[in-house]
N, C-alpha and C positions, 0 to 999 in steps of 0.2 A: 791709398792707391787702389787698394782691393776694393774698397765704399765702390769708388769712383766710377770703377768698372761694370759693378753690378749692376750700380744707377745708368749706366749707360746700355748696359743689357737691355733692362727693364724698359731703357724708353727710346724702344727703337721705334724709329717712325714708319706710320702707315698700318701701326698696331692699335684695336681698340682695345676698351675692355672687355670683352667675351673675345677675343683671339687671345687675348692676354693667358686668361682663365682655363683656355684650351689646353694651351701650352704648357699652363702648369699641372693638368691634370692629365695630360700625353708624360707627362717628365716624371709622376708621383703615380703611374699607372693604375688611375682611375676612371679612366673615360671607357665606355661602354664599346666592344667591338663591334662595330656597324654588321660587319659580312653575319656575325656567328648571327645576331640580333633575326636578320632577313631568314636565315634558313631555318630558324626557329620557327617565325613563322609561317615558313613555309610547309613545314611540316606538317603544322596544325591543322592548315587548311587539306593538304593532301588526306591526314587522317579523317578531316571531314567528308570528304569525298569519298572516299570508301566505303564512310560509317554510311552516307545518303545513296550509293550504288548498290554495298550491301542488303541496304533494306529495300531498295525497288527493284532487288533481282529475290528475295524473302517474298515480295507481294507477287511477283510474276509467277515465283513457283505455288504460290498458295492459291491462286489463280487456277492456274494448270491444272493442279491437285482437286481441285472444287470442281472445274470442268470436266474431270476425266471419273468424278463421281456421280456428279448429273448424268453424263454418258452410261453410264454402267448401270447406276439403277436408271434411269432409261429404256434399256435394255433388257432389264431383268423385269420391268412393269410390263414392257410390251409381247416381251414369250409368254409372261403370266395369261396376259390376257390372251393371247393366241389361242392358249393351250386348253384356257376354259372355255373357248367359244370352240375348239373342233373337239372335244370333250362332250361340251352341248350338241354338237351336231350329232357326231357316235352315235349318242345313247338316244337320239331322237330317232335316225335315220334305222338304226338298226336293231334297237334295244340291248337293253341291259345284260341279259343273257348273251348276248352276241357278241358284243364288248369285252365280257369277261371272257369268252372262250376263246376272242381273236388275240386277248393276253396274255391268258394263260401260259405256263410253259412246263414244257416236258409230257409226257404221256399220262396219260388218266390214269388213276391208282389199282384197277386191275382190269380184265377183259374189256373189251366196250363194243356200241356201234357206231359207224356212222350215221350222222344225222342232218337232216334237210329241213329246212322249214321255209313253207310256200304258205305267202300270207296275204291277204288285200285281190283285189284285182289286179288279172293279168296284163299285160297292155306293154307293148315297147318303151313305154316311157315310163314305166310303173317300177317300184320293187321287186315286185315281182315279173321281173320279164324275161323270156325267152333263153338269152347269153348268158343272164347271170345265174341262171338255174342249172343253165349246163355244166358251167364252169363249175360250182359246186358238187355236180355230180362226178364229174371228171375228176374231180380229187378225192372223192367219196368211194368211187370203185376202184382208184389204183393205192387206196391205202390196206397194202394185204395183210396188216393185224386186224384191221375189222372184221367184226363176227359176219357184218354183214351190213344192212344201207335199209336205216329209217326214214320216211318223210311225212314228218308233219304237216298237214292240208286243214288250213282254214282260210276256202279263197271260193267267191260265187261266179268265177270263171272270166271271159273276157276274151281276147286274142283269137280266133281259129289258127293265126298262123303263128303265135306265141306256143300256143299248145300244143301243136302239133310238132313243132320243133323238140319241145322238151319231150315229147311220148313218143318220138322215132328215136332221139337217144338212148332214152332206157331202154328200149327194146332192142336195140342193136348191142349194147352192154350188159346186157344180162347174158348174153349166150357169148359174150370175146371175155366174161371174168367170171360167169358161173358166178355169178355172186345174187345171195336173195334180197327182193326188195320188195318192203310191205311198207304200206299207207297208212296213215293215222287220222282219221278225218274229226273234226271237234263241231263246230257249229254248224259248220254247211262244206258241201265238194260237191259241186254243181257246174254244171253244164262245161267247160274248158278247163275248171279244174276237174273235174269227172273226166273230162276226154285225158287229162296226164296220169291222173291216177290208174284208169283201165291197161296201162302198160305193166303195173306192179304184178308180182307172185299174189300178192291179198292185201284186202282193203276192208280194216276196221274203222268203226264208226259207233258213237253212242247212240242210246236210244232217242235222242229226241235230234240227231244231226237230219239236214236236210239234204236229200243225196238226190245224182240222176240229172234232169232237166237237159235230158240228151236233145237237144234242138239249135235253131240258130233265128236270131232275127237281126233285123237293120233299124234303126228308129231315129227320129228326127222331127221337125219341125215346119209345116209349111204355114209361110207369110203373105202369100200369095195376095189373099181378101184383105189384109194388113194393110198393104200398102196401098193398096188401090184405093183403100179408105180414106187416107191421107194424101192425097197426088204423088205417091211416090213412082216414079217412073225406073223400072230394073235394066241396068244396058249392061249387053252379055254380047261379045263377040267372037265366035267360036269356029270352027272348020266344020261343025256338023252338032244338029242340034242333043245329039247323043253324048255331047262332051261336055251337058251341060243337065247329064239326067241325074235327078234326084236333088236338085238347086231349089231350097230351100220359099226361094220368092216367086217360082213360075208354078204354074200347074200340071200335076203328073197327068201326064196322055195314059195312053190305056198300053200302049206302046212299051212305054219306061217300067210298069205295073208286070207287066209279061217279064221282061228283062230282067227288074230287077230278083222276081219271084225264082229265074233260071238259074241267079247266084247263088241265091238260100237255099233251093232244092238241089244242086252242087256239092255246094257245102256241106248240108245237111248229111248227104250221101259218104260224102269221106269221114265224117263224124261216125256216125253206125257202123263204117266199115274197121274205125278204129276199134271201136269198143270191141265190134264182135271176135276181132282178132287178139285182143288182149284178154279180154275174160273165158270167149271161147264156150265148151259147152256146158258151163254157169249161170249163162244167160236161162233161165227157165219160165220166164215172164211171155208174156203176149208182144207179138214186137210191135203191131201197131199201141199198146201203150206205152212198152217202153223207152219208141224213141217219138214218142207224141210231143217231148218236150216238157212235159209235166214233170214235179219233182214229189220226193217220197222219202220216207221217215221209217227209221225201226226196223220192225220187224214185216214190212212190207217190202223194203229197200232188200233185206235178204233173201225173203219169200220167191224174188223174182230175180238172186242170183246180182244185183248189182255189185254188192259188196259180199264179205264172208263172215259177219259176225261183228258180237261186240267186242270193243276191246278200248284201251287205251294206250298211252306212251309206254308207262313203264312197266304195264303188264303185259306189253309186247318186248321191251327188253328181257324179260327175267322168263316169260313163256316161251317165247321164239325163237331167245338167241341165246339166252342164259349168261347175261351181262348185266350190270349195274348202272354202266357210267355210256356216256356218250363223250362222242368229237365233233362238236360242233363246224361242218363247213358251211355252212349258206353264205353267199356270198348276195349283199343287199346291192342296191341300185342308188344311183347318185343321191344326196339330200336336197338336193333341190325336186329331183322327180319323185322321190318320195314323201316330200312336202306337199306337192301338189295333188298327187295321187291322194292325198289324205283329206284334202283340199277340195275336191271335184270328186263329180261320181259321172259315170261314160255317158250319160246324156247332157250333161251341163259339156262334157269337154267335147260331143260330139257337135253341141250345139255353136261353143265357142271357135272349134277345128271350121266350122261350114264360115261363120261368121269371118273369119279372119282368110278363107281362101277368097273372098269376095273383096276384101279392103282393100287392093292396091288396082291401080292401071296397066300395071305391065303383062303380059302374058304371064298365064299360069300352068305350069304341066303337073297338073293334079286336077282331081275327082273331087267333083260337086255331091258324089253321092259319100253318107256316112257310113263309117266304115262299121263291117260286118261284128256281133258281137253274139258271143256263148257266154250269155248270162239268163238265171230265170227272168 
């Protein structure tokens, strides 16, 4: 009976053999569980994805990391080089002594003076111009530990109205801080540097400086026969042929020659009236040679009261002031005008100034004539 029955189990219809096999491997729990099997693998793959998010969020930040060092030294290339190129500028525009003292820190190690250093030609657009000499002075006289106010001069003049600016300051500052101030001349202090100098208490110079050239002239270029030579035609249109004297391409009238001669002898006049009221009665020279415009050496320059002897820097500190050390304030002029300045000499730039007020078509409100200059 029992046979019978299992035989009839076994062969139920609509069953193959692999249902069969199922069955008996569902009933002897050996069949593998589907669900566990799927989440098995599902895991796998999640853990793969992670591992491949992982490592492309590893490349993003290494990325990052790489770019935010490129950036930095970047940065640290391009101050470098800032810093050497206005470092070059510094020590060109103002030298090296300049540099160190504008560094410098804290007070000179004992007594000192101040010091000034007037150097090159004078000229508003030069190193040495007018503002920045003052401004120098102006913090030269309100430093009241100084013994007192040295200035270096080695300049063959320039500016009538650069100079004059700087030798009405010191003279108004010598009597509002009573403070003394002597001249140091080295190669040359001639004519505009002479007109700033004659403001000081005294003015040393060695024996072979070239001092004086109390005078004034205007110089320039005429092109006149030039162009004529060439077919060049000059078109100049002006409110009055006066606006156009001293223009480099027309011919001076005898007119312009009067005119211009009434500027120099002007000029000349406030020159002599400086000196004589700075030096005063030291002048012991003849005044037609003194202020002939001629320049002079040694012990002729003293002979005749220009200057007061020999000396130099730092035997004017230790004789005059009884100091060792100086404060450097001179205060330079842009690097660019100090480039140029180094660049040109006042006839190339008075020649270039003429040349360039003539190159455009528009009206110009400036003078055809070059400008005045106190130089030998």
């Amino acid at each position: 009976m029992n046979e019978e029955n299992n035989q009839k189990s076994e062969s139920v219809p609509g069953m193959n053999g692999d249902d069969k096999e199922k069955k008996v491997e569902q009933r002897l729990g050996l069949e593998e569980p589907k669900v566990e099997h799927r989440r098995e693998t599902d895991n796998d793959l999640m853990d793969l994805v992670k591992v491949v998010l992982g490592s492309q969020k590893d490349f993003i930040a290494r990325q990052a990391k790489m770019e935010r060092s490129r950036n930095f030294f970047g940065v640290v290339k391009t101050s470098v080089v800032s810093l050497a190129v206005i470092s070059v500028v510094l020590l060109y525009s103002m030298g090296f002594n300049e540099v160190y003292q504008m560094f410098q820190q804290g007070e000179p190690e004992g007594e000192y003076a101040a010091f000034i250093n007037i150097e090159g030609p004078i000229s508003a657009s030069a190193q040495a111009n007018g503002n920045a000499i003052i401004a120098s002075l102006r913090r030269a006289f309100k430093d009241d530990k100084a013994k007192g106010i040295v200035i270096r001069v080695n300049s063959p003049g320039g500016s009538p109205v650069q100079s004059d600016m700087v030798y009405e300051y010191i003279m108004r500052k010598k009597v509002d801080y009573d403070r003394p101030v002597i001249v140091v001349a080295e190669d040359i202090v001639a004519s505009g540097a002479y007109y700033i100098s004659s403001a000081a208490d005294e003015i040393y110079i060695n024996k072979n400086t070239l001092a004086g050239s109390i005078g004034v002239k205007i110089e320039g270029f005429g092109l006149s026969k030039a162009i004529q030579k060439f077919g060049i035609e000059r078109r100049v249109f002006a409110n009055s042929p006066a606006k156009v004297r001293g223009d480099m391409y027309t011919n001076l009238t005898a007119d312009d020659k009067d005119h211009i001669q009434n500027v120099i002898v002007q000029t000349h006049r406030n020159f002599i009236a400086a000196v004589e009221a700075g030096r005063g009665k030291r002048l012991t020279g003849d005044k037609k040679v003194l202020f002939s415009g001629d320049i002079f050496m040694g012990d002729q320059a003293i002979a005749m009261g220009l200057v007061d002897g020999y000396s130099d820097l730092y035997s004017v500190l230790d004789k005059k002031y009884g100091v060792e050390y100086i404060r450097n304030y001179t205060i330079g002029g842009s690097p660019l005008a100090n480039l140029m300045s180094k660049l040109s000499t006042s006839a190339a730039s008075g020649f270039i100034s003429g040349m360039l007020s003539s190159a455009f078509d528009q009206p110009q409100v400036m003078s055809d004539m070059p400008p005045l200059q106190l130089v030998p």
